[in-house]
C-alpha positions in Angstrom: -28.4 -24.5 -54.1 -28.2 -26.8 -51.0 -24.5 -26.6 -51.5 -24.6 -22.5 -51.5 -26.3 -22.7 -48.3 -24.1 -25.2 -46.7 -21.1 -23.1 -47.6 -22.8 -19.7 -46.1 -23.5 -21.5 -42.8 -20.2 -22.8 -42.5 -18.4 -19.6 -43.3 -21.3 -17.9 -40.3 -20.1 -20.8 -37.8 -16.4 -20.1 -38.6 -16.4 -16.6 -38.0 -18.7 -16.9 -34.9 -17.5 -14.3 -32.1 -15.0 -12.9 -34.4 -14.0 -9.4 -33.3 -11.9 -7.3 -35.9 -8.0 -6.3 -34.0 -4.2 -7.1 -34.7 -2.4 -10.0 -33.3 0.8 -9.6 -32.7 4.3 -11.9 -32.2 7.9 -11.4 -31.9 7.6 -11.6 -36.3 4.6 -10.5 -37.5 1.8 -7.8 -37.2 -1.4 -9.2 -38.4 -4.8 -7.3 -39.0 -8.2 -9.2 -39.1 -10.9 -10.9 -37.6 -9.6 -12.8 -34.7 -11.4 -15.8 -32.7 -10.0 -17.6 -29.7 -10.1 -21.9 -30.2 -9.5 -22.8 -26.6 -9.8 -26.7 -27.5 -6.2 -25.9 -29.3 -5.3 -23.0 -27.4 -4.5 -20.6 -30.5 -6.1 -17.7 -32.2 -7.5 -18.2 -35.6 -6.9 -15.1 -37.5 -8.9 -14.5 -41.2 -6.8 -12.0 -43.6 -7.4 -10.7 -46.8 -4.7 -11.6 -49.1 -5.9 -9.5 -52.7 -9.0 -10.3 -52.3 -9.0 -14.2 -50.8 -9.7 -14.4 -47.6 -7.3 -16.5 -45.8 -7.3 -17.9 -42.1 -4.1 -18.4 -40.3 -3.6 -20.2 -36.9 -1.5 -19.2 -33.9 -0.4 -20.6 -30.7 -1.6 -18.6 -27.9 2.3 -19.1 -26.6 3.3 -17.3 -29.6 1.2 -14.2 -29.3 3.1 -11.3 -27.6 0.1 -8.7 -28.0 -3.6 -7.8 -28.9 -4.9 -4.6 -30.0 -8.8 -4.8 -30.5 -10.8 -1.9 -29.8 -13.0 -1.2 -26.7 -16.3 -3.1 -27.2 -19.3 -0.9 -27.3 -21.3 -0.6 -24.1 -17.7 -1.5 -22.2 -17.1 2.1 -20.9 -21.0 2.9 -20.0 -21.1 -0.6 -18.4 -18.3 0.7 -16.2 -19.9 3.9 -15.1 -22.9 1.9 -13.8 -21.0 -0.4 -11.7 -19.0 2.4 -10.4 -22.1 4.3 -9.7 -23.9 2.1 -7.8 -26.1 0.8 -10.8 -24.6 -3.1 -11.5 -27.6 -4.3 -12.2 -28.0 -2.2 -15.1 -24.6 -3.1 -16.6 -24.9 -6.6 -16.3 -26.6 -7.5 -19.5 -23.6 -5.8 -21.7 -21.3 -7.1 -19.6 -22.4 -10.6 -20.1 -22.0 -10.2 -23.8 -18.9 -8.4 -23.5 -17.1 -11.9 -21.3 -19.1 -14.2 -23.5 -17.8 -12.6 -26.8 -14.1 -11.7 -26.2 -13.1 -14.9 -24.6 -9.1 -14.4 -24.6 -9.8 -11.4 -26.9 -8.1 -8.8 -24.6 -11.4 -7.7 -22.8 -12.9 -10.2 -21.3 -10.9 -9.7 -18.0 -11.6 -6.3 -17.2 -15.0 -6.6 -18.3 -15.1 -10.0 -16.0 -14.2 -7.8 -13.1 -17.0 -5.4 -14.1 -19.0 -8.3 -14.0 -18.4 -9.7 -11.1 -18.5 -6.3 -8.8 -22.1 -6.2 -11.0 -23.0 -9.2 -9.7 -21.9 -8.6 -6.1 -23.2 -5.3 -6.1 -26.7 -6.9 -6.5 -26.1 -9.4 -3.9 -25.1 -12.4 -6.5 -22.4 -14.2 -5.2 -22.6 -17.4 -6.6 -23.3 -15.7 -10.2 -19.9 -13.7 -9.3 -18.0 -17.0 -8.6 -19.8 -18.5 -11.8 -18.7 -15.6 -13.9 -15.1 -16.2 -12.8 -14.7 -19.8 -13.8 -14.7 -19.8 -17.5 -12.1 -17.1 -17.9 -10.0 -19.1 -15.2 -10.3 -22.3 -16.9 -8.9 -20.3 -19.7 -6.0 -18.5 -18.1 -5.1 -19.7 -14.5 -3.1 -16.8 -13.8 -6.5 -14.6 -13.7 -7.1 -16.0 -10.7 -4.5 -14.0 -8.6 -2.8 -11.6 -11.0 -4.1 -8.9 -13.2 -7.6 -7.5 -13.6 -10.5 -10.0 -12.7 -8.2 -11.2 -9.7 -9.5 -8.8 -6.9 -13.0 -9.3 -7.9 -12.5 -12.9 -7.4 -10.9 -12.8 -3.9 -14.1 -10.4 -3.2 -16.2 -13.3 -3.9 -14.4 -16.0 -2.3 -14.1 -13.9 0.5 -18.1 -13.7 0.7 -18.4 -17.2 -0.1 -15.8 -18.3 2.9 -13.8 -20.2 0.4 -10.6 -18.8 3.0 -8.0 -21.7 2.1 -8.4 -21.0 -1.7 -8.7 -16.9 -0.8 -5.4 -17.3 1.5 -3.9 -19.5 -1.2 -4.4 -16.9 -4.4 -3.2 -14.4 -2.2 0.3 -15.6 -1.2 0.8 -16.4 -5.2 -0.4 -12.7 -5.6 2.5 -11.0 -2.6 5.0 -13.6 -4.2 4.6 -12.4 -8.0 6.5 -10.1 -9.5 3.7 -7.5 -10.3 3.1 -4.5 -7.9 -0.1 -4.3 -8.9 -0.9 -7.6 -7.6 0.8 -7.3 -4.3 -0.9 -4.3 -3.4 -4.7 -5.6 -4.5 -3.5 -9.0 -2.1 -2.9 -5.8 0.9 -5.8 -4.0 0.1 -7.7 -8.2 0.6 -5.7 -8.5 3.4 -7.9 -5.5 5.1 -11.0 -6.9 3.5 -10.5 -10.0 5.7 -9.5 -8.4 9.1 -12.5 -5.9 8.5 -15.1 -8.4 7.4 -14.4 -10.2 11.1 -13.3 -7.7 13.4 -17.1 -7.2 14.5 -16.3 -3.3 14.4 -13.4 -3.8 17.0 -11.5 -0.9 17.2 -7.9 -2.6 17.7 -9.1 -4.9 14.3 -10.1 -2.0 12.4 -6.5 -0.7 13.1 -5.1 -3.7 11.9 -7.1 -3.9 8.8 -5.4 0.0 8.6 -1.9 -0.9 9.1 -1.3 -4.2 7.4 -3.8 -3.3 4.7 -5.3 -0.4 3.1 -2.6 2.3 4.5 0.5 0.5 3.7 -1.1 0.3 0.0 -1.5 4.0 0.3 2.3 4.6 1.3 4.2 2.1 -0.4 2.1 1.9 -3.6 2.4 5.0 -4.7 3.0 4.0 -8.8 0.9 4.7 -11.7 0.8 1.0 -11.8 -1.1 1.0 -8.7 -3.2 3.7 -9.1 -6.9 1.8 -9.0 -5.5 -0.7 -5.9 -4.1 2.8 -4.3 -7.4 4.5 -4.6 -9.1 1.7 -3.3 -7.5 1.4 -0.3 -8.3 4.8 0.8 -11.8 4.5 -0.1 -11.6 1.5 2.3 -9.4 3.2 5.0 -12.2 5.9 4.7 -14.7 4.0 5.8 -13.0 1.9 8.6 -11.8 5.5 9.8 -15.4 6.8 9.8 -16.4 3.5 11.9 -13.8 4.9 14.7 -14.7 8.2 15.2 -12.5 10.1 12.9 -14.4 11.8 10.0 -11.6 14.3 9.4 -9.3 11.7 8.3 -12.2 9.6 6.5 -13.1 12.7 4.3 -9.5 13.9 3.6 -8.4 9.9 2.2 -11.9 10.1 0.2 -10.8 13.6 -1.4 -7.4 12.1 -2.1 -8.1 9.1 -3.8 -10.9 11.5 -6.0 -7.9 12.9 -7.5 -5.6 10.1 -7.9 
């Protein structure tokens, strides 16, 4: 009986944050329960071969692709933030990261996180939110979803050499999408010291948000291209020039 029960908790502890999705290389297409062992760096993947189930190890190296469906919660979670109601989204949010470690989604719902946390005046909870998926995959940290969020938080936490840093390996990459969230930062910065000075806020215009606006115009930039003329928006209100402000906002509505 002891020996049952020993077996049952094991098999519990093995699949622990096991989420159901394919794993795919350059040779194989494999269906199952897949769990991230960062000590190793490799997915463990359980199959059913007949009826045995059988667990199969791969390098994360190896792994061209992930398919696992959204998470539930994920897409209301989002909503919130983007309404103005973080707070509310946090809690799913959490689970979300916590859960799908290396599992596809815990990057975009990190950056959900984050803008959760900052919406609600969190910062250090931002910047702690960041650091296990970074420790994970350096990369994060300037390229791809969770990266803008980060610089956001830096940014409020005056951490400027790492900010400036992240940044030039972002404009350096090879992904557009990266280079135009560093522009769209690079506004962030002149804006959050200008002091409202109308020669800054044309700076933060010219070297940041509008030159996202007209020389990112590809579906890969979409989000970073909306963005930054929500942002141009608002450092146009601050000079006098409400006509512009509400024709960018209507623009990037539609993008």
């Amino acid at each position: 009986m002891r020996i049952a029960i020993m077996l049952t908790m094991v098999a519990a502890v093995s699949n622990l944050f096991a989420i159901n999705g394919t794993l795919i290389t350059e040779t194989e297409t494999l269906k199952g329960d897949i769990r991230w062992q960062g000590r190793n760096k490799q997915y463990i993947i359980s199959i059913m071969k007949g009826k045995t189930p059988i667990e199969m190890e791969r390098k994360l190296v190896d792994v061209t692709g992930l398919d696992i469906p959204v998470p539930a919660g994920y897409e209301r979670a989002v909503g919130q933030v983007e309404a103005g109601q973080g707070l509310a989204a946090i809690p799913v949010l959490e689970k979300i990261v916590s859960n799908y470690r290396m599992l596809q989604w815990d990057k975009p719902a990190g950056r959900y996180l984050v803008l959760a946390y900052l919406s609600a005046n969190q910062v250090q909870k931002a910047y702690d939110a960041c650091q296990p998926i970074i420790s994970e995959d350096k990369s994060a940290a300037y390229s791809g979803d969770l990266a803008s969020a980060y610089w956001q938080t830096l940014l409020k936490l005056g951490k400027f050499s790492q900010l400036e840093t992240l940044l030039k390996k972002a404009s350096s990459g090879s992904s557009r999408q990266s280079s135009a969230a560093a522009l769209v930062m690079r506004g962030d910065i002149i804006v959050s010291a200008s002091n409202d000075n109308p020669e800054k806020l044309r700076e933060a215009l010219r070297d940041g948000y509008l030159r996202v606006v007209l020389m990112y115009q590809d579906a890969e930039c979409r989000r970073e291209r909306a963005e930054a003329m929500m942002k141009a928006a608002q450092v146009f209100d601050k000079l006098g020039q409400s006509g512009r402000a509400e024709k960018l906002r209507t623009q990037a509505k539609s993008i």
